[in-house]
C-alpha positions as CSV (number, residue, x, y, z in Angstrom):
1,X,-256.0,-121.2,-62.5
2,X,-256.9,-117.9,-61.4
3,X,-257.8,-117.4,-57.4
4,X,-261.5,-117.1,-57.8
5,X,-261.4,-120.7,-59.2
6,X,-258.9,-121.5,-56.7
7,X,-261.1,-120.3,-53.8
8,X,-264.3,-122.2,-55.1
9,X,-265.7,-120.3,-58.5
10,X,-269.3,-119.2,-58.4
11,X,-270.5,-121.3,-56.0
12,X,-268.4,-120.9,-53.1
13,X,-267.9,-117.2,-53.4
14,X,-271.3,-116.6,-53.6
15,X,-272.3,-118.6,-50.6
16,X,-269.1,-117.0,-49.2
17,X,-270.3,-113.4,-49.5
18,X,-274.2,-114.3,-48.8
19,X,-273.1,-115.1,-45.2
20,X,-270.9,-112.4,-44.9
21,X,-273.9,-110.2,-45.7
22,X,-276.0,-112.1,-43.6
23,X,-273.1,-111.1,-40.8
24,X,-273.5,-107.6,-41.8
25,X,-277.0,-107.4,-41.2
26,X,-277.3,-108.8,-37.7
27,X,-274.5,-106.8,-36.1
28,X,-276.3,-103.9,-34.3
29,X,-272.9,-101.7,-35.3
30,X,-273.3,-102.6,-39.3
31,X,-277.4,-103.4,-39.9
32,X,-278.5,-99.6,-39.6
33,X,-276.0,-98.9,-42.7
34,X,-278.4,-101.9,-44.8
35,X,-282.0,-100.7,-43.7
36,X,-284.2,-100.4,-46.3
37,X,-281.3,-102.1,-48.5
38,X,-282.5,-105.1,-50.9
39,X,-279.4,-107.4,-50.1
40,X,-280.7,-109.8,-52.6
């Protein structure tokens, strides 16, 4: 079983990384790197 199925597959890592973006975007140090970005 490799690690991405280990850690969740699709599903988890995506929800994973969705949040982390989320993260990314409301820390006033990180969010002026993402303006204007489509984190979709």
């Amino acid at each position: 079983m490799s690690l991405f199925d280990k850690l969740g597959g699709f599903a988890a890592v995506s929800k994973v990384v969705g949040e982390f973006y989320d993260e990314l975007e409301q820390n006033p140090v990180t969010a002026p790197y993402f303006v204007g970005m489509n984190m979709e």
